[in-house]
Z-matrix of the N, CA and C atoms (Angstrom, degrees):
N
C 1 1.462
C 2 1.522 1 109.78
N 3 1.051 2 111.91 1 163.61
C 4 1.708 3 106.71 2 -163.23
C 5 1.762 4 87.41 3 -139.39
N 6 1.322 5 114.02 4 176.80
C 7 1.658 6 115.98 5 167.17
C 8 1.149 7 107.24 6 -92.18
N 9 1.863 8 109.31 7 158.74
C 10 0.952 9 118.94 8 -168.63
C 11 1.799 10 126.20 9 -64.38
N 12 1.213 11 108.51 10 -176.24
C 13 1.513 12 111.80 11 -179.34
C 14 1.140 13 124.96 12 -127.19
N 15 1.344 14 116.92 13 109.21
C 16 1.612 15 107.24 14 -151.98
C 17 1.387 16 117.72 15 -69.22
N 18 1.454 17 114.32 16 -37.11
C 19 1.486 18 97.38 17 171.56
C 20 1.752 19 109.16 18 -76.98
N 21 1.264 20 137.40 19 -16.75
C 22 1.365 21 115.93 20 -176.92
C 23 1.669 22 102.82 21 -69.62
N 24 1.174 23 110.98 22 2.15
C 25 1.560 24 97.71 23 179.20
C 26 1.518 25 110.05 24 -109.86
N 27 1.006 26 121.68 25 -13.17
C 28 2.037 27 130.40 26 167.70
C 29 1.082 28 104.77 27 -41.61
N 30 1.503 29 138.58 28 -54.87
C 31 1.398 30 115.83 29 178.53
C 32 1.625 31 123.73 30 -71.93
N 33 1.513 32 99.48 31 152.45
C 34 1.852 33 103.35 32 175.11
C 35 1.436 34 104.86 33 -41.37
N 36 1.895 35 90.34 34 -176.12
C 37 1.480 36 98.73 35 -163.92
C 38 1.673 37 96.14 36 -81.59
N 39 1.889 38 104.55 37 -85.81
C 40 1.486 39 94.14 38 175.72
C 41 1.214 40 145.98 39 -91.34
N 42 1.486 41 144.30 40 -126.46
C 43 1.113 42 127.89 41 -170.64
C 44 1.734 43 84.21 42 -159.09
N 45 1.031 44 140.10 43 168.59
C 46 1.516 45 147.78 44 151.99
C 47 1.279 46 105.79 45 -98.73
N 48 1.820 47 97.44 46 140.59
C 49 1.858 48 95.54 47 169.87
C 50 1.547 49 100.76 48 -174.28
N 51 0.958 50 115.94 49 168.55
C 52 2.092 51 130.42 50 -170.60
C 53 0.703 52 94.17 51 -138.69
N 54 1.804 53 105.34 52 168.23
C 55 1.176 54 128.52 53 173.54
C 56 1.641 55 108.07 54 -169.25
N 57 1.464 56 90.02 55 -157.77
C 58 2.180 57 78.89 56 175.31
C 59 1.170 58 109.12 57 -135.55
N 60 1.497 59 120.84 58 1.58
C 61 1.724 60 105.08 59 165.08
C 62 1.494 61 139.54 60 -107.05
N 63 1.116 62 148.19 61 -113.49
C 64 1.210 63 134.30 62 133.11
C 65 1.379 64 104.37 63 -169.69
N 66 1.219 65 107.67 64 69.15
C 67 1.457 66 135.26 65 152.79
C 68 1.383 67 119.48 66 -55.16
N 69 1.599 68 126.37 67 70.57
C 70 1.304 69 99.43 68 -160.31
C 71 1.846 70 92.73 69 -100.05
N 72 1.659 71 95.98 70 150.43
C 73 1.244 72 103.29 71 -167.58
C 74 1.634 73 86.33 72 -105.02
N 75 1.598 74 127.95 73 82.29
C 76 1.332 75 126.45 74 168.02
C 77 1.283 76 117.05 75 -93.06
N 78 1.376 77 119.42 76 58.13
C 79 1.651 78 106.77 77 167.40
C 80 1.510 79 103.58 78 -99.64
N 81 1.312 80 104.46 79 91.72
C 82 1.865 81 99.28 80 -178.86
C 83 1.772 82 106.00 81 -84.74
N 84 0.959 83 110.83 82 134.63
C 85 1.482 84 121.48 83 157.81
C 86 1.524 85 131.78 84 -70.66
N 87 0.677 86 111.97 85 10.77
C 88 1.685 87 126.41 86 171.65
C 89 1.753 88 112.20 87 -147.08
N 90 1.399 89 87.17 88 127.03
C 91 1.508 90 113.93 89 -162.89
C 92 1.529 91 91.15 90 -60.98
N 93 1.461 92 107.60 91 157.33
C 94 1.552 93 113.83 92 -161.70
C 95 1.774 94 87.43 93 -87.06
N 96 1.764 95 82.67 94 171.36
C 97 1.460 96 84.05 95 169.78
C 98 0.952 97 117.24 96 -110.91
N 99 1.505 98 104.57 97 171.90
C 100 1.896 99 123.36 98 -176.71
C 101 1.416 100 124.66 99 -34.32
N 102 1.582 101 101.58 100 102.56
C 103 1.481 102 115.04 101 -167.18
C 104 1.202 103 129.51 102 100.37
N 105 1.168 104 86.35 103 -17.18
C 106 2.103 105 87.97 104 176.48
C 107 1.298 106 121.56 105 -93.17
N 108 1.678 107 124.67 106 33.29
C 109 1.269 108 137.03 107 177.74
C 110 1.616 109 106.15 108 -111.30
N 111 1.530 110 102.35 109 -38.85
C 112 1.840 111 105.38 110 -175.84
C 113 1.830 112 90.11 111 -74.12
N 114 0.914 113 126.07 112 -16.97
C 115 1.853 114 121.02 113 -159.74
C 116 1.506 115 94.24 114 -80.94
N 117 1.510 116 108.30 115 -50.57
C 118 1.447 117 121.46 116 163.68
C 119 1.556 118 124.28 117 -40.03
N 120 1.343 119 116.01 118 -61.03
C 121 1.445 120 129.60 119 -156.68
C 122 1.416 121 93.68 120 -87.32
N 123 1.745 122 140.14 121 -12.94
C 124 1.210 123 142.13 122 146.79
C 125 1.627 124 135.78 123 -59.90
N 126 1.570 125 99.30 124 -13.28
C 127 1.354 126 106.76 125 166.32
C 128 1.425 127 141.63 126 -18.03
N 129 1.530 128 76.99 127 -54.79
C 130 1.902 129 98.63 128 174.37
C 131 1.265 130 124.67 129 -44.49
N 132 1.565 131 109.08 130 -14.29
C 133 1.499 132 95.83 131 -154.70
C 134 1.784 133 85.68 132 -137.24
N 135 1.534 134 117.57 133 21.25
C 136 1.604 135 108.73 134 176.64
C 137 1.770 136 101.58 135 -111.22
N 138 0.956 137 133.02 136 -150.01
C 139 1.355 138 154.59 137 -162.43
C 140 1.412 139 106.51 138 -133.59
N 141 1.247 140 121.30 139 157.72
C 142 1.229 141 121.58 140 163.71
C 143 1.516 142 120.71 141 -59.01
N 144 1.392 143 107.46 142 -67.61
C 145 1.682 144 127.34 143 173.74
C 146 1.878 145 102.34 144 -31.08
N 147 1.670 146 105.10 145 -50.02
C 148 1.056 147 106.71 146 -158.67
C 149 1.913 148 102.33 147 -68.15
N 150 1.623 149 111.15 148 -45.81
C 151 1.622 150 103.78 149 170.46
C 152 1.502 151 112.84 150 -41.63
N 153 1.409 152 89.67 151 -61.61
C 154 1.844 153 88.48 152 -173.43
C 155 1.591 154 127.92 153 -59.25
N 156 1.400 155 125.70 154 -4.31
C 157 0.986 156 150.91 155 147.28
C 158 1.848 157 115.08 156 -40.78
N 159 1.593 158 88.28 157 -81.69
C 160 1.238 159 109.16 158 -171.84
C 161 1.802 160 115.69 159 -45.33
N 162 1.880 161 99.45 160 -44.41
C 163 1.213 162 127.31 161 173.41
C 164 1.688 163 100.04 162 -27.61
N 165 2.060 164 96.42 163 -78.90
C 166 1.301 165 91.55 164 -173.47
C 167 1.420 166 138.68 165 -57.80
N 168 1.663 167 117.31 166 -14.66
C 169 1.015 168 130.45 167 179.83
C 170 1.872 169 115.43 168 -73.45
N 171 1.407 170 114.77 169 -20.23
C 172 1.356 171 114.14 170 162.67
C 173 1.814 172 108.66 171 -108.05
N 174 0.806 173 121.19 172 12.04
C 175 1.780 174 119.83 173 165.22
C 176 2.008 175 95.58 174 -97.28
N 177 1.287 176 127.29 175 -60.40
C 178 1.790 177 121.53 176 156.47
C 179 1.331 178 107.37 177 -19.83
N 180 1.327 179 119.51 178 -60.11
C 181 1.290 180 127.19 179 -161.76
C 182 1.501 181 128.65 180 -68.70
N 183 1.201 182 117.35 181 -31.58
C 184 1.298 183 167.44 182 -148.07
C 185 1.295 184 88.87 183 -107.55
N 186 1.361 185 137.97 184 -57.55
C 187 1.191 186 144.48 185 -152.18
C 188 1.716 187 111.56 186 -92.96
N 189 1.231 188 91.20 187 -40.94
C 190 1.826 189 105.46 188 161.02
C 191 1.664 190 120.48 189 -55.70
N 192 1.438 191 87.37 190 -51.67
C 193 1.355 192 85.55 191 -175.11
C 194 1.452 193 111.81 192 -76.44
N 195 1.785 194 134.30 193 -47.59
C 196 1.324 195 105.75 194 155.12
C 197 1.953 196 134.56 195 -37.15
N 198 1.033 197 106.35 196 -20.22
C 199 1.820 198 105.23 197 -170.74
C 200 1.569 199 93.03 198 -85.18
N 201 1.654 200 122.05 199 -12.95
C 202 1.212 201 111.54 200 -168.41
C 203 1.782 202 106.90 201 -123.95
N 204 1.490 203 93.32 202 34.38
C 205 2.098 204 111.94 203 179.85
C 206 1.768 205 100.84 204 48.44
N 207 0.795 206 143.49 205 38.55
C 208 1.497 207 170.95 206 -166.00
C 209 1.621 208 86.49 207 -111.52
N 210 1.688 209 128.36 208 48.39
C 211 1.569 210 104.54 209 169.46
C 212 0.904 211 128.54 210 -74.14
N 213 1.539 212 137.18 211 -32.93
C 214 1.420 213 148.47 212 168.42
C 215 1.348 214 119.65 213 -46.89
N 216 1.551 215 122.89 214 -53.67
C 217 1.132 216 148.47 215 165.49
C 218 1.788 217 103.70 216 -48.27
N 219 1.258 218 102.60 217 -46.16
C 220 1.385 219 101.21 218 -161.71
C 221 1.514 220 97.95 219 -64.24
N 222 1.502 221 102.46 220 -64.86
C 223 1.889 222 110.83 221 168.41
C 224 1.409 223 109.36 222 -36.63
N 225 1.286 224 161.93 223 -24.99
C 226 1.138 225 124.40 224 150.03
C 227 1.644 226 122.21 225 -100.97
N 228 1.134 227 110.42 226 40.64
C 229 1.245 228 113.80 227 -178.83
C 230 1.698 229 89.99 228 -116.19
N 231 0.663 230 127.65 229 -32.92
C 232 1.309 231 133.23 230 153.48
C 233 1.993 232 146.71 231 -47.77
N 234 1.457 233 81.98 232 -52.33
C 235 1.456 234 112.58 233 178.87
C 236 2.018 235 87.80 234 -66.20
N 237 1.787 236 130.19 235 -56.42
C 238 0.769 237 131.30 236 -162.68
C 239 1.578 238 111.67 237 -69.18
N 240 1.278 239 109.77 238 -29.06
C 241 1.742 240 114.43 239 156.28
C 242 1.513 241 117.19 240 -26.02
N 243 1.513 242 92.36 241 -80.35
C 244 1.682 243 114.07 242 -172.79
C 245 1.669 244 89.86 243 -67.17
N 246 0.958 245 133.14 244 -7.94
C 247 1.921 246 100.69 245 -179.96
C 248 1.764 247 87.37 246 -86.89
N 249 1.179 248 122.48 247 -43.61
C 250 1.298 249 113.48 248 -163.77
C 251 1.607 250 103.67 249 -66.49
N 252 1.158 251 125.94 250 -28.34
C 253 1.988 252 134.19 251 152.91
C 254 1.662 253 93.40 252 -28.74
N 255 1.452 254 100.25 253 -59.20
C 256 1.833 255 95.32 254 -151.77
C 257 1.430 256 96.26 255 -83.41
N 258 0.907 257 112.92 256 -14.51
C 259 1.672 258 96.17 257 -170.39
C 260 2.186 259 110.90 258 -78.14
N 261 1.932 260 75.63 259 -28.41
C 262 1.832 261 82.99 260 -177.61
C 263 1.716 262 107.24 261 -69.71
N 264 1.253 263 86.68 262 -35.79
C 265 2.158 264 83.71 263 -179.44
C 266 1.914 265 118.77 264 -70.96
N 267 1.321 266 104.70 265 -5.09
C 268 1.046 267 142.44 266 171.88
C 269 1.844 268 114.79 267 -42.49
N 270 1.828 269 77.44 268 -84.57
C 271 1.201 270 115.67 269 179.62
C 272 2.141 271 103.26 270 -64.63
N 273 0.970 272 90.83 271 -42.33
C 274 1.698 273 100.98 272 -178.10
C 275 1.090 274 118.29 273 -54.98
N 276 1.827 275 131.60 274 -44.43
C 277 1.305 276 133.28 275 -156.59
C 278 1.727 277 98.66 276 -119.06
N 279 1.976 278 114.59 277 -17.41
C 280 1.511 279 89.51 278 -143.12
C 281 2.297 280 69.97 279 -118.50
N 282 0.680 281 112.63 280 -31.33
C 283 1.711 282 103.56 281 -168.21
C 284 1.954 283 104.33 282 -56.46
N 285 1.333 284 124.42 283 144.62
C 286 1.150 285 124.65 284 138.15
C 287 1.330 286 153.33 285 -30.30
N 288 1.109 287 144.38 286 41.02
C 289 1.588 288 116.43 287 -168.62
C 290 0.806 289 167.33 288 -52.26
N 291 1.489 290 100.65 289 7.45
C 292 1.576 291 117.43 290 157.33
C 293 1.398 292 90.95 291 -62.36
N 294 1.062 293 141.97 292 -80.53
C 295 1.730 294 140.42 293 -150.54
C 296 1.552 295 105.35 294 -27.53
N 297 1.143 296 124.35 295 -26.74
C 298 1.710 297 119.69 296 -135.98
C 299 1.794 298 90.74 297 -117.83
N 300 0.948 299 113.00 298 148.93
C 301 1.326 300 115.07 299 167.27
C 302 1.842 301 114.26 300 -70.96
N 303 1.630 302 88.37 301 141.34
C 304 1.995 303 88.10 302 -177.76
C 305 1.306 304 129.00 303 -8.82
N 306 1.538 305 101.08 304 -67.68
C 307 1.636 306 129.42 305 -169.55
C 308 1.523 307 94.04 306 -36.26
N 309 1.421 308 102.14 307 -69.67
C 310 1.439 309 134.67 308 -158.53
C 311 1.810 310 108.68 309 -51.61
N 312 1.162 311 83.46 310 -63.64
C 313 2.040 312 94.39 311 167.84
C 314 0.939 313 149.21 312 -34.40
N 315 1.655 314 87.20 313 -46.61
C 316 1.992 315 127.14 314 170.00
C 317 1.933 316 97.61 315 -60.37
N 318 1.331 317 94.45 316 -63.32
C 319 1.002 318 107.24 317 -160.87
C 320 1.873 319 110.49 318 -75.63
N 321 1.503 320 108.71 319 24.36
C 322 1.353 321 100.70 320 -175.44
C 323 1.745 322 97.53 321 -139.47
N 324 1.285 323 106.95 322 -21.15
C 325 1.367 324 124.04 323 176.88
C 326 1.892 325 88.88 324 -66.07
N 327 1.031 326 152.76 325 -70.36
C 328 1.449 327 135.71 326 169.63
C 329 1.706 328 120.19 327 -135.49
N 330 1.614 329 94.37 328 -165.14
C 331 1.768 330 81.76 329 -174.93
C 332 1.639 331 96.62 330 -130.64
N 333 1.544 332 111.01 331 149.86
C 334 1.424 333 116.22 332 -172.49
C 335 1.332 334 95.57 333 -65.01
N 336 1.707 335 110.51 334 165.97
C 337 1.551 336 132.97 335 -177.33
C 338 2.067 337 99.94 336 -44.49
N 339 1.048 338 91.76 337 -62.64
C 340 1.906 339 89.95 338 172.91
C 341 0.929 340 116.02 339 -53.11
N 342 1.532 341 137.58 340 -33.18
C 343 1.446 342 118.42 341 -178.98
C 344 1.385 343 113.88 342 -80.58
N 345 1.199 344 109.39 343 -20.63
C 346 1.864 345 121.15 344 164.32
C 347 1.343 346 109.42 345 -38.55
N 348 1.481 347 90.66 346 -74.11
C 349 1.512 348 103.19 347 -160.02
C 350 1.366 349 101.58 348 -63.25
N 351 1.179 350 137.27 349 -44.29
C 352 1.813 351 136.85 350 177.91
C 353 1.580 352 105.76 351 -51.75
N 354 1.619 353 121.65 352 -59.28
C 355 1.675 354 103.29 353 163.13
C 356 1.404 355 126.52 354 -43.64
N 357 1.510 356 122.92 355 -65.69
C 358 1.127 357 126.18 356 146.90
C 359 1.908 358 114.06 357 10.18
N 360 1.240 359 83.94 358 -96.01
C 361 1.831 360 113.51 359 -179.86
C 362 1.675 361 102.60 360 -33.47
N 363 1.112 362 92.28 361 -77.79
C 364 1.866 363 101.92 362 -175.07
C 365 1.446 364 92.48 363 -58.48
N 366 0.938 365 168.22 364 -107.29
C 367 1.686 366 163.09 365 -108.29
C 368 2.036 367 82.48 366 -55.21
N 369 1.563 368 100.90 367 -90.50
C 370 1.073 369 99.61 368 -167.04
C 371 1.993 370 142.73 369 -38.98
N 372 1.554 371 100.32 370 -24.15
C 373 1.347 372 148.93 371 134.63
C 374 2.046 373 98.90 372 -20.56
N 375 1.152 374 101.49 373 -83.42
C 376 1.503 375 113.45 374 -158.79
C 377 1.298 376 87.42 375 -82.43
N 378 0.901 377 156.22 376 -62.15
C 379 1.272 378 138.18 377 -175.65
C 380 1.437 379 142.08 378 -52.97
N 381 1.394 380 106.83 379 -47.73
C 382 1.413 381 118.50 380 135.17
C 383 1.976 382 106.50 381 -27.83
N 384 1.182 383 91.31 382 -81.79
C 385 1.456 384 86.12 383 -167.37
C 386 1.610 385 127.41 384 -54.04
N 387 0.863 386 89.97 385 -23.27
C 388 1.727 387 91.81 386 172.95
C 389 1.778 388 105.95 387 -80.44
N 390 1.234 389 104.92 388 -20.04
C 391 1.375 390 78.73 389 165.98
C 392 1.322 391 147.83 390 -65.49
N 393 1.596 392 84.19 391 -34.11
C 394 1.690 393 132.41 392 -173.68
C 395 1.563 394 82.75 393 -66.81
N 396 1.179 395 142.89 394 -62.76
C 397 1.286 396 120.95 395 -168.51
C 398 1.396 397 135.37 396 -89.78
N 399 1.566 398 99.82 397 1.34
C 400 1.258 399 105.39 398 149.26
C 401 1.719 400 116.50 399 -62.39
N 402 1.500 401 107.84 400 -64.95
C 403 1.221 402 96.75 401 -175.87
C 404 1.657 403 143.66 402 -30.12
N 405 1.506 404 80.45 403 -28.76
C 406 1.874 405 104.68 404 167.64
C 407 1.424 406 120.64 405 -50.36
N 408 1.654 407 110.10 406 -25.61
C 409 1.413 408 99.78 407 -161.23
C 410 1.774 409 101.48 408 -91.83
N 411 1.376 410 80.41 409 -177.85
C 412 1.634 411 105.07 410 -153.59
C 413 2.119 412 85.83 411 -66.55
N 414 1.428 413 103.90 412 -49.68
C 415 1.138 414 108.20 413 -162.24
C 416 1.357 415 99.14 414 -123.97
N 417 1.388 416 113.73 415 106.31
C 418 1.597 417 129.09 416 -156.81
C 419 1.723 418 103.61 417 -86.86
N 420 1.415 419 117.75 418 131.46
C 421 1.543 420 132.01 419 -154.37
C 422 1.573 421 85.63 420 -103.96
N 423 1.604 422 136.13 421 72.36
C 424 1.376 423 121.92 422 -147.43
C 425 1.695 424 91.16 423 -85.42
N 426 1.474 425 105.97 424 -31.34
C 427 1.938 426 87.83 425 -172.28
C 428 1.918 427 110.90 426 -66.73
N 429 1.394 428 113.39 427 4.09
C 430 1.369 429 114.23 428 -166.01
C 431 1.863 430 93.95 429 -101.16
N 432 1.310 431 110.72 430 -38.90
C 433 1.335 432 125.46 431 163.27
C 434 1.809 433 106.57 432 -47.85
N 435 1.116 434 115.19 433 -54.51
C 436 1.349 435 127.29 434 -169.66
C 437 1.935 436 99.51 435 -52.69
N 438 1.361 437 91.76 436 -65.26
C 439 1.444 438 102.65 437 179.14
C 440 0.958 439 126.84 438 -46.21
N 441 1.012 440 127.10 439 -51.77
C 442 1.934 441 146.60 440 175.79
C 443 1.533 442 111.05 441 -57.65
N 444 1.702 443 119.48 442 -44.03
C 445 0.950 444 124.93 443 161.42
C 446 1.498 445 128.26 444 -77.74
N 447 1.299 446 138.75 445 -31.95
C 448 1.244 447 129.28 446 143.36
C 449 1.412 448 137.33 447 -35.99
N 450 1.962 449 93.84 448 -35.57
C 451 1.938 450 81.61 449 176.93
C 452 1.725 451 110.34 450 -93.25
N 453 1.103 452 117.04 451 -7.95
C 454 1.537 453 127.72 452 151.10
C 455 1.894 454 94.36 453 -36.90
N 456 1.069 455 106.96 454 -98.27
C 457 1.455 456 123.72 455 -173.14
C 458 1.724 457 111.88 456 -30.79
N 459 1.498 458 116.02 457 -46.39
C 460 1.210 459 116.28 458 165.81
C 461 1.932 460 123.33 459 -38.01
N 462 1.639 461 101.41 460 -35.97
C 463 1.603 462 111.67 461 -163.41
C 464 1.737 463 82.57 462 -100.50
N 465 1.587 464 130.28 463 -42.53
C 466 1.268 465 107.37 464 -158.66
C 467 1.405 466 98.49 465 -150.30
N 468 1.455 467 111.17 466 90.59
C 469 1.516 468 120.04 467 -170.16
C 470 1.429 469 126.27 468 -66.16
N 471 1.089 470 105.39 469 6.14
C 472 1.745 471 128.93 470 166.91
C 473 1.460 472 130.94 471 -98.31
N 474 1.317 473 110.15 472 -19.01
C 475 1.733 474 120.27 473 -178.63
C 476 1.526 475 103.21 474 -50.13
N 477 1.040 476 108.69 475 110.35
C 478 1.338 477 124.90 476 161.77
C 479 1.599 478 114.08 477 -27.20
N 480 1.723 479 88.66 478 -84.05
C 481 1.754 480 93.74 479 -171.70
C 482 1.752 481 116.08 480 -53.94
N 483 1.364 482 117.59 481 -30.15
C 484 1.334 483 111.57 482 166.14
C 485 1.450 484 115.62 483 -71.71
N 486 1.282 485 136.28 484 -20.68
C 487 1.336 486 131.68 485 -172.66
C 488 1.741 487 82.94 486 -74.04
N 489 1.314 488 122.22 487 -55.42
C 490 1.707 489 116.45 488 -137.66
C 491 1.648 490 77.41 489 -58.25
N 492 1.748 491 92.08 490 -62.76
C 493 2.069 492 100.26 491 -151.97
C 494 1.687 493 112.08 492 -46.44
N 495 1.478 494 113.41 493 -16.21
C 496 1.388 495 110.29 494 177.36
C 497 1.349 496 111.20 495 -84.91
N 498 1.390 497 109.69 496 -29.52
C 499 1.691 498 104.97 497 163.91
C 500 1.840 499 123.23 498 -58.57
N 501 1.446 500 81.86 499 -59.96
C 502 1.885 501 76.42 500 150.68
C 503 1.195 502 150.36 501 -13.47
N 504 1.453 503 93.48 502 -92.86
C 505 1.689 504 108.22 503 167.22
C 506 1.769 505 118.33 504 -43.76
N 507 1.590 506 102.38 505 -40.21
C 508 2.108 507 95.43 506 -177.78
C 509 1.232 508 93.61 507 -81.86
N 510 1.553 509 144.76 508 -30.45
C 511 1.495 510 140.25 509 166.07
C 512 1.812 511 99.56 510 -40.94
N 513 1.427 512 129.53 511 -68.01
C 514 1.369 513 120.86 512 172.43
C 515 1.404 514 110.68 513 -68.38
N 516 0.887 515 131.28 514 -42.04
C 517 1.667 516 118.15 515 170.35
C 518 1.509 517 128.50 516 -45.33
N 519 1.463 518 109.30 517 -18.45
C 520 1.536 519 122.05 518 -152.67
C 521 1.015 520 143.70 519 40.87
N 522 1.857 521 102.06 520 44.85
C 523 1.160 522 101.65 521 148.16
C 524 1.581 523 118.70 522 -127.34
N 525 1.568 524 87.80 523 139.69
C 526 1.242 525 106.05 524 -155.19
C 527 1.822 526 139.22 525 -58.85
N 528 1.840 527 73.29 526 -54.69
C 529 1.433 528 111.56 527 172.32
C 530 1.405 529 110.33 528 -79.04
N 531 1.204 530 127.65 529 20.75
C 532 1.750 531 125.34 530 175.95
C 533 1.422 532 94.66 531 -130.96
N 534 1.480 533 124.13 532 -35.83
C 535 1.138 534 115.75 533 179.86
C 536 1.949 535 99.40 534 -72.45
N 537 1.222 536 111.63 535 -41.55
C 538 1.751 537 79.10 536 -159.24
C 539 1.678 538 99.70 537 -92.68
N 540 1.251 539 114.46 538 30.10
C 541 1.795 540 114.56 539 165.27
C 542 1.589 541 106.86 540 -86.06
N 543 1.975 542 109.92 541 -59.30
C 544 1.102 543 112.57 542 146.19
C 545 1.465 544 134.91 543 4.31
N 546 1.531 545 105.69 544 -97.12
C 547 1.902 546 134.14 545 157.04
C 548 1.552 547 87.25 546 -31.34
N 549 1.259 548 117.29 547 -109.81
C 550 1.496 549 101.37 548 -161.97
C 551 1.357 550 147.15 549 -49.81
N 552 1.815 551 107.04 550 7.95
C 553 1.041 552 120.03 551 150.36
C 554 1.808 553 120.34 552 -83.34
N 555 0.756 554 104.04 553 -9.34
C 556 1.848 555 110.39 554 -173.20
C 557 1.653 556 79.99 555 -106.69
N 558 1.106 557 157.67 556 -56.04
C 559 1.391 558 144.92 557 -163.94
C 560 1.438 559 111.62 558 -47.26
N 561 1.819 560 104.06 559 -53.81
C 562 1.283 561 96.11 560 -170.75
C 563 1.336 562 120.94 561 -72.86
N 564 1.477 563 120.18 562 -4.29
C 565 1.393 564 126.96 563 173.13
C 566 1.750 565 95.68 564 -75.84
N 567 1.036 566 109.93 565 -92.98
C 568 1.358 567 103.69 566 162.37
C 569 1.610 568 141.89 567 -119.78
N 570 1.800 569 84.82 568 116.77
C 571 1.642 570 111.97 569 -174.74
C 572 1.635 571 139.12 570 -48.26
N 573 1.748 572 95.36 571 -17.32
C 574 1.618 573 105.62 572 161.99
C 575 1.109 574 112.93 573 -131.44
N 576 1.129 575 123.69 574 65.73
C 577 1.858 576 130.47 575 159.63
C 578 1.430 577 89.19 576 -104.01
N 579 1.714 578 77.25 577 121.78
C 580 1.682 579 92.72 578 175.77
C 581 1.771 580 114.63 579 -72.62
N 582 1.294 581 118.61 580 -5.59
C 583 1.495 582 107.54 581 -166.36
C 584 1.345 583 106.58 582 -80.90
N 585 2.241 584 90.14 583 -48.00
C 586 1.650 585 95.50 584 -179.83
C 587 1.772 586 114.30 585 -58.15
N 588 1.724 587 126.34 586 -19.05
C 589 0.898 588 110.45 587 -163.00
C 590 1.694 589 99.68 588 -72.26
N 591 1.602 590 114.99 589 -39.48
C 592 1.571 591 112.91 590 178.79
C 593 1.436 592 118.01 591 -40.53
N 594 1.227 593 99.15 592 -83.00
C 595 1.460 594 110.89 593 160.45
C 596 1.604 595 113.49 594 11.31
N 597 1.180 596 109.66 595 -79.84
C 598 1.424 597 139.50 596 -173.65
C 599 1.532 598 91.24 597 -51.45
N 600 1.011 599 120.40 598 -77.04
C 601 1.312 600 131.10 599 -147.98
C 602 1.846 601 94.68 600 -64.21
N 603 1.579 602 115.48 601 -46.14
C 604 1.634 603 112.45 602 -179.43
C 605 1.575 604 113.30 603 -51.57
N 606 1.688 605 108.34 604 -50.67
C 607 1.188 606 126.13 605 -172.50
C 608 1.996 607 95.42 606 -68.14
N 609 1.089 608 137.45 607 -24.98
C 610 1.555 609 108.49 608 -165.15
C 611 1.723 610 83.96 609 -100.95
N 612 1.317 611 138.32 610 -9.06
C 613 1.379 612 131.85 611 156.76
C 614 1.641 613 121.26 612 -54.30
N 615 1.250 614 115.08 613 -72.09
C 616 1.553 615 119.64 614 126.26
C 617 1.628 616 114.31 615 17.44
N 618 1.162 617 91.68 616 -112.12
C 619 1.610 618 97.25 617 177.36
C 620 1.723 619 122.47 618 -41.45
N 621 1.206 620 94.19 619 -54.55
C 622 1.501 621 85.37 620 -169.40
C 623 2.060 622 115.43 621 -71.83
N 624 1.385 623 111.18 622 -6.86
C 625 1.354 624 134.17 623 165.20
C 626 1.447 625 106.08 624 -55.30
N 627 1.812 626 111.64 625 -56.88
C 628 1.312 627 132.34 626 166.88
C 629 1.187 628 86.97 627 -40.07
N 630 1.151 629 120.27 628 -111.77
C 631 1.642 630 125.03 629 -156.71
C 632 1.434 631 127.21 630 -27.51
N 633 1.076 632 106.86 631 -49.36
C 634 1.822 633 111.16 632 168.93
C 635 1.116 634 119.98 633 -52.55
N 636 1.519 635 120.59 634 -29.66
C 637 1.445 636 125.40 635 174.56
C 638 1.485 637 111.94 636 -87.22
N 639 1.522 638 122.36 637 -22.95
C 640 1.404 639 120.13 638 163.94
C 641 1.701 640 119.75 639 -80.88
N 642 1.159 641 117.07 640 4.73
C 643 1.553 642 128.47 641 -175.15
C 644 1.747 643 79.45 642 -102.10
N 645 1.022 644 106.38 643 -78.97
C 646 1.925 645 110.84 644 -161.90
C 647 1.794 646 99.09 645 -37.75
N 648 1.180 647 133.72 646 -50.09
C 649 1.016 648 135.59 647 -169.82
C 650 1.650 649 129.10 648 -66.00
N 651 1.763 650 88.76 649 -7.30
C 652 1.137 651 92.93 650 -173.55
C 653 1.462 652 112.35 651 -119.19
């Protein structure tokens, strides 16, 4: 882990965005937090509407507490989002329906076009944002940054703030050539952000440093 970067952390936390499946890519690497396993393992007995509910009520939360430097706090206010994600896909693919009354069945066998797009939204939402509050820390976890921002990109291969922050993170990772594909993918979205323009400019110093030292060596 390296320290943080002050401009990779200037932009907000998440970003809004839809889609139409609900692919959720929940392999989080950090153990949930306190309490958000019984909320989980209660699934059985909520609604869909009602997870996705709950969802938004810790991504709000989550969101407060980043606007209020609350980063730690924010990270599991977050992390508890996406468990309530997994617990609904849970309930979606792995419960019976004979067990459940009609209403209930109908309504567990899938989720209308809006409830798509609201999983959708919140996944990409929390992820984004957790990146954003990684960046905050003193000593920046950049391959965890990397991750968080890639599965952003997986649901919406245009998000800005995940294009820049993933340029980022392989800029501290050292690699070079992923970070400034990245960067010049967030440029052409937008062409005068001064951070992505640094970025760019550190990372093609970078490289071409690389090269001078592979010419001399040879």
């Amino acid at each position: 882990m390296e320290r943080a970067s002050p401009a990779a952390g200037k932009l907000n936390a998440g970003g809004r965005g839809a889609g139409d499946g609900l692919g959720l890519g929940l392999g989080l690497g950090h153990g949930p937090a306190a309490g958000a396993q019984p909320r989980a393992a209660a699934a059985g007995c909520a609604e869909p509407g009602e997870l996705i509910g709950r969802a938004l009520d810790f991504k709000s939360e989550g969101a407060q507490c980043y606007k209020d430097k609350k980063f730690r706090e924010a990270i599991g206010k977050y992390h508890r989002a996406l468990l309530e994600l997994k617990a609904l896909l849970l309930l979606l693919s792995q419960e019976p329906a004979g067990q459940r009354p009609p209403a209930a069945a109908a309504a567990a066998a899938g989720l209308s076009e809006e409830q798509r797009q609201a999983v959708e939204a919140i996944e990409v939402d929390c992820y984004n944002s957790l990146a954003a509050c990684l960046l905050q820390a003193e000593l920046v976890n950049y391959e965890r940054v990397k991750e968080y921002c890639l599965k952003v990109l997986q649901k919406e291969g245009e998000n800005f703030k995940a294009l820049y922050r993933s340029g980022v993170a392989f800029y501290h990772l050292g690699d070079f050539n992923k970070a400034l594909y990245y960067l010049k993918e967030a440029r052409s979205r937008q062409p005068t952000d001064t951070n992505v323009i640094r970025y760019i400019q550190l990372t093609e110093m970078k490289l071409s440093r690389c090269s001078q030292r592979e010419k001399e060596a040879l």
